[in-house]
N, C-alpha and C positions, 0 to 999 in steps of 0.2 A: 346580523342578517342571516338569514337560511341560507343554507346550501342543500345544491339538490344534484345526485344524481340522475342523470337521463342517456339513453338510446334511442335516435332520430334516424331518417331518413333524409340525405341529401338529394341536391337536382339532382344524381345522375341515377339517383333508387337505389345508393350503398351503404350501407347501417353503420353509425359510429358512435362513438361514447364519449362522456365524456362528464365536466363537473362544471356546477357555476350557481351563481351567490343570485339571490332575488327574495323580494319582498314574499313572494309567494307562489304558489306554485302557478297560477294566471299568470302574471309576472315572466316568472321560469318560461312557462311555453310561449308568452307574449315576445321572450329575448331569444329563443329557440328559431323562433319563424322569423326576427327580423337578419337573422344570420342565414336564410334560404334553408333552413333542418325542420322537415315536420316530424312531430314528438311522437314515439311510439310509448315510451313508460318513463317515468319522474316517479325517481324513489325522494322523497326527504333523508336527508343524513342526520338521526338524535343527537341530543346535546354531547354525549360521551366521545360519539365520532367525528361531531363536527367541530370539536374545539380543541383536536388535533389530537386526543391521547393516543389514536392508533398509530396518526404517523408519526408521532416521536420517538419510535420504535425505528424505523425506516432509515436508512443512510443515502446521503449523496455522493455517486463516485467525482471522483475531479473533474471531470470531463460533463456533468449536466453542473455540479456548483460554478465553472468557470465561464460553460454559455448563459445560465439564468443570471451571474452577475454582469457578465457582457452586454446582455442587452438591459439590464436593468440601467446599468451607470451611461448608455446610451439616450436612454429614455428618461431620465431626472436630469445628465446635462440639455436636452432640448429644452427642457423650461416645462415639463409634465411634472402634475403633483404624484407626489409619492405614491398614493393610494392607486391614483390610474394607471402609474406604472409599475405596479403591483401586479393587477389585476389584470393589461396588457400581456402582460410577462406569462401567467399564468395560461389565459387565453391561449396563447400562439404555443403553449409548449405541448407536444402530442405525449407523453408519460402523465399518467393521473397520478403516478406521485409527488411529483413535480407540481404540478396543479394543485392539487388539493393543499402539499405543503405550503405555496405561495398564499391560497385561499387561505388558511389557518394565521399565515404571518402578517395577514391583508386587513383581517378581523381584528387584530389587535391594534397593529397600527391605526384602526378608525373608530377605535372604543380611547385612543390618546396616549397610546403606548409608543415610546421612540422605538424607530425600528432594531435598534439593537437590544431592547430590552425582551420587544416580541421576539427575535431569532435568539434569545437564552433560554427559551423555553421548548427548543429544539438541538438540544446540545450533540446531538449523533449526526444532523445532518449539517449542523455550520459549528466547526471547531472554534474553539477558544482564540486563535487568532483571527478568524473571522470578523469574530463578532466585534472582537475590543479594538478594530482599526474600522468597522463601520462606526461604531460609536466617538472615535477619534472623530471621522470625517461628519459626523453630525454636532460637534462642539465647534470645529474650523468652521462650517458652513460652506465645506467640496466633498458633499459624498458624493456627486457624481464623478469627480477625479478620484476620488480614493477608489469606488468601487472599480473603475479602471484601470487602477495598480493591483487593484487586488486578483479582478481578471488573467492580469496578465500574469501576474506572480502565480495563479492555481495554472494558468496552461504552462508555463515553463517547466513546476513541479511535477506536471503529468509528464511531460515530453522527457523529462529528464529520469523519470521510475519506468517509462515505459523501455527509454535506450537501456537499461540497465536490465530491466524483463529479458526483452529481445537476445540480449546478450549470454542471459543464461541459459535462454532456452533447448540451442544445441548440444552442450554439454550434459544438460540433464537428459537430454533423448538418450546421448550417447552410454550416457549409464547405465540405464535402464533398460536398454537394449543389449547393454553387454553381460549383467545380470542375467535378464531373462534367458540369452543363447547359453550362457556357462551352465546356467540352472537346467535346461531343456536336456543338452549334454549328456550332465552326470546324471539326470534322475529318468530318462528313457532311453539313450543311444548307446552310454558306457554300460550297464549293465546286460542289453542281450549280445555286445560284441564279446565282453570279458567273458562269458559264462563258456564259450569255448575253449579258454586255458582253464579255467578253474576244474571244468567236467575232467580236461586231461589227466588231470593228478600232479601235474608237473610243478616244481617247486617255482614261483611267481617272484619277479623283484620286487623289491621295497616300495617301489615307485609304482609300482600296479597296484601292491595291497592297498596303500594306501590310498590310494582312486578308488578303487572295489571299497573300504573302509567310509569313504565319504560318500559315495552314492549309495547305497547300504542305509547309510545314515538318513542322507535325504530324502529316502524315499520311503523311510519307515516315521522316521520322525516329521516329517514337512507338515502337517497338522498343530504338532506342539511348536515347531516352529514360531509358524505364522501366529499361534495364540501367543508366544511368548513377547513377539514383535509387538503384538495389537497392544501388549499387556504393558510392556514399556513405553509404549508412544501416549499408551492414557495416561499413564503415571507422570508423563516428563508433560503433559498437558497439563495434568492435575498441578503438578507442584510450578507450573506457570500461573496460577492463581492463587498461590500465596506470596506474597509479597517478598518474605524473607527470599524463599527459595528462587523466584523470578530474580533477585537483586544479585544472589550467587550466580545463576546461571549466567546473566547477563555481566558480572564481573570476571568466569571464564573467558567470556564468547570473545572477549578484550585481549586477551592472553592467549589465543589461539594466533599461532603464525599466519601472515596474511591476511585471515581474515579480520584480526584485529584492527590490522593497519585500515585496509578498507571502511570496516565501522566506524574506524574514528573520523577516517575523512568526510566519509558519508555524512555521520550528524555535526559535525565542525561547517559543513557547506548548508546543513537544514538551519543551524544555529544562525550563519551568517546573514542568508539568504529571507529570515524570516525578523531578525533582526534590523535591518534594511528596511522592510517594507515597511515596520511599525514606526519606526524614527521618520521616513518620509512622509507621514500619518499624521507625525506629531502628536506620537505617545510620548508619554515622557520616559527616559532612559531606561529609569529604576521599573518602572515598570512593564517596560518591555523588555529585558532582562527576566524578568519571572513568568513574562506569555514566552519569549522560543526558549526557555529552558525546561517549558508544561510541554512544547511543541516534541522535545528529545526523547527517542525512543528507547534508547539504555538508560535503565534507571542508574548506573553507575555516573555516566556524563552528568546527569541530567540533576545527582546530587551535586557533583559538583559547581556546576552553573548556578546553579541556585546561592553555592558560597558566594561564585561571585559576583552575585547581584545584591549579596550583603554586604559585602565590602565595597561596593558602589554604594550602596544608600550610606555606608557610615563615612563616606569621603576619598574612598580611592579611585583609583584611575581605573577605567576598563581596561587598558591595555597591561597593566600588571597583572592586576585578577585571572585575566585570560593565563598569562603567561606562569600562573601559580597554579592553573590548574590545571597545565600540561596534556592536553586536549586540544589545541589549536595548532595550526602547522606553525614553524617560525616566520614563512614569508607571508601569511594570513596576517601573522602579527605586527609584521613590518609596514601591513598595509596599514592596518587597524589603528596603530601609532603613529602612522603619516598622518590620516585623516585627522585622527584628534586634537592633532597639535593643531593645524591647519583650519581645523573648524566643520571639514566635509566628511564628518565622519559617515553619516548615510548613503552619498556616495561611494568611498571606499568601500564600506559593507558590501555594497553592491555588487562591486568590481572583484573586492575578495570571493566573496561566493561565486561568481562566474568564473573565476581562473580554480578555484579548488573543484568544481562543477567540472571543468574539462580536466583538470588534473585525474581525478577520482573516473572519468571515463577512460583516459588514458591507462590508469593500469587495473582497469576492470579487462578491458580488451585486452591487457599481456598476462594479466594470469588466464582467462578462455583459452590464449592461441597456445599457455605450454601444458594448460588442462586438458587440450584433444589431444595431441601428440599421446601423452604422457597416459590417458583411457587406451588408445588404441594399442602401446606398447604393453601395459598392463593384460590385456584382453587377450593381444597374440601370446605372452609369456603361459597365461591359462590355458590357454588353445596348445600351444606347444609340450605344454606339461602331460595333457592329455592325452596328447598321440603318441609321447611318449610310451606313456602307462603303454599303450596298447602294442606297439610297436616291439618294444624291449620283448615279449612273450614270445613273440612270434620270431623273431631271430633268436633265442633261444630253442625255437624246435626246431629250428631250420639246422642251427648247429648239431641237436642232436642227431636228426634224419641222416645229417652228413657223416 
């Protein structure tokens, strides 16, 4: 079916835009005016762009994948066929990319495509766990429950990256700001204060040259500088696209103090938490094992996960695997082996992921509260160093006047 671009006028004479599927373009402005919109222009979209190649370029943040699945599994549990609650979906959503993406995954589905087979052919805007717990829930015969968990599980994930955002954010102000004042300092304020002991002749302490020596610096060099920066941040991009190099960095960033711990928790709770969702799906183990192990963003983890989802398919126990590949917290694991034994293991998962989920907020918030302190001590200690320099000269001539 065609799709058409259009811009209408509604009752109140305000112009809007928007996308929609019709036999034709009579059709098109016949479904235009029975929506109260008189049509000002109907573009047809060609075959290239109406069969999705532009938007599969296009990403969905969590926060439009988690409403479009919300009302979808809304809309298929009332007892509405797929294709209308496609095309509902689409309709009410005000983003044309959203739209059109729906329009594109609507198209498929009504040429006999299972819906999970049409959203594989948008791989940037429905990730790989997505996809293979809709298609779970269209083997069960609950995708409208599943797409419900799955709802809920993308707004926890957002609420949960978003606390962890939030949480950086002042610190990183505080950086940047202390940077900036220390840079402004040495490269316009220290240099015309100093230039009065320097004119005098008088022999300068250690502690001034070397001020004068650095702002000197930065204000001759800060060009080369900043190209040297630019020069290393492409580089350290660049070798983020080779694999090998991406596998090293990411097996540092593990071995960094703190921060290591934090990453591990971090994807230990992505692992857990997406692990969960799929087993309550009714994917089978082995194979949702190798979806949240594609989900893991260190490739170092995420080799490992992978072992052990081969030591699952070849007869072991999850909760060994886990504990061999020394990546899981111990009490994660105590859950993980409750469950198993017991039979509940998708609940535990569940329950794991939420306590390592406030665990992992818990001391994201204690390294922030000793990272301000510990900026502003740092900041004063430069500030003080400074007044030094300038200071020390000047009681020097005061001595000699005396």
């Amino acid at each position: 079916m065609p799709t058409f671009d259009y811009r209408a006028h509604d009752a109140h004479g305000r112009v809007c835009k928007g996308r929609l599927e019709a036999d034709g373009a009579r059709h098109a402005r016949q479904l235009l005016r029975e929506r109260g919109l008189w049509p000002l222009k109907l573009n047809e979209l060609n075959a290239r762009e109406g069969t999705g190649l532009r938007i599969r370029s296009d990403r969905l943040n969590a926060a439009e994948l988690a409403l479009l699945t919300l009302q979808l599994s809304t809309l298929v549990q009332a007892g509405l066929p797929l294709e209308e609650a496609l095309e509902a979906v689409a309709k009410q959503s005000t983003k044309r990319k959203v739209a059109g993406l729906l329009s594109a995954v609507r198209s498929r589905v009504m040429e006999g495509q299972a819906l999970a087979s049409a959203l594989s052919q948008f791989p940037r805007a429905f990730p790989e766990l997505f996809r293979a717990t809709v298609a779970a829930g269209e083997r069960s015969g609950h995708l409208g429950q599943v797409l419900e968990q799955l709802a809920a599980y993308t707004q926890a994930r957002q609420a949960s990256r978003q606390k962890i955002q939030m949480a950086l954010v002042y610190p990183l102000i505080l950086m940047l700001a202390s940077v900036a004042i220390v840079g402004f300092l040495l490269g316009f304020v220290v240099p015309d204060v100093v230039k009065i002991f320097v004119d005098s002749g008088q022999p300068l302490p250690w502690l001034t040259q070397a001020l004068i020596s650095v702002s000197n610096g930065l204000r001759e060099h800060f060009l080369w500088l900043l190209t040297g920066l630019a020069m290393l941040l492409g580089l350290w991009r660049w070798s983020l696209r080779k694999s090998a190099w991406r596998l090293r960095w990411h097996r540092l960033a593990l071995k960094v103090p703190v921060m290591g711990d934090v990453l591990r928790a971090m994807e230990a709770a992505r692992f857990a938490s997406t692990l969960a969702i799929l087993g309550s799906s009714a994917v089978p183990l082995v194979d949702a094992l190798e979806i949240a192990a594609a989900v893991i963003g260190n490739l170092t983890i995420r080799a490992r996960m992978v072992e052990v989802a081969r030591s699952v398919r070849e007869g072991g126990t999850l909760t060994r695997g886990l504990e061999l590949s020394g990546d899981i917290p111990p009490m994660m694991l105590h859950m993980i082996a409750s469950g198993e034994r017991a039979g509940e293991l998708d609940r535990m998962l569940a329950r794991a992921a939420e306590q390592q989920e406030s665990s992992l907020a818990a001391r994201i918030a204690l390294v922030v509260s000793l990272f301000e302190p510990a900026m502003l001590v740092l900041m004063g200690g430069v500030v003080l160093l400074i007044v030094m320099a300038i200071l020390l000269p000047i009681l020097s001539l005061n001595q000699l006047v005396n």
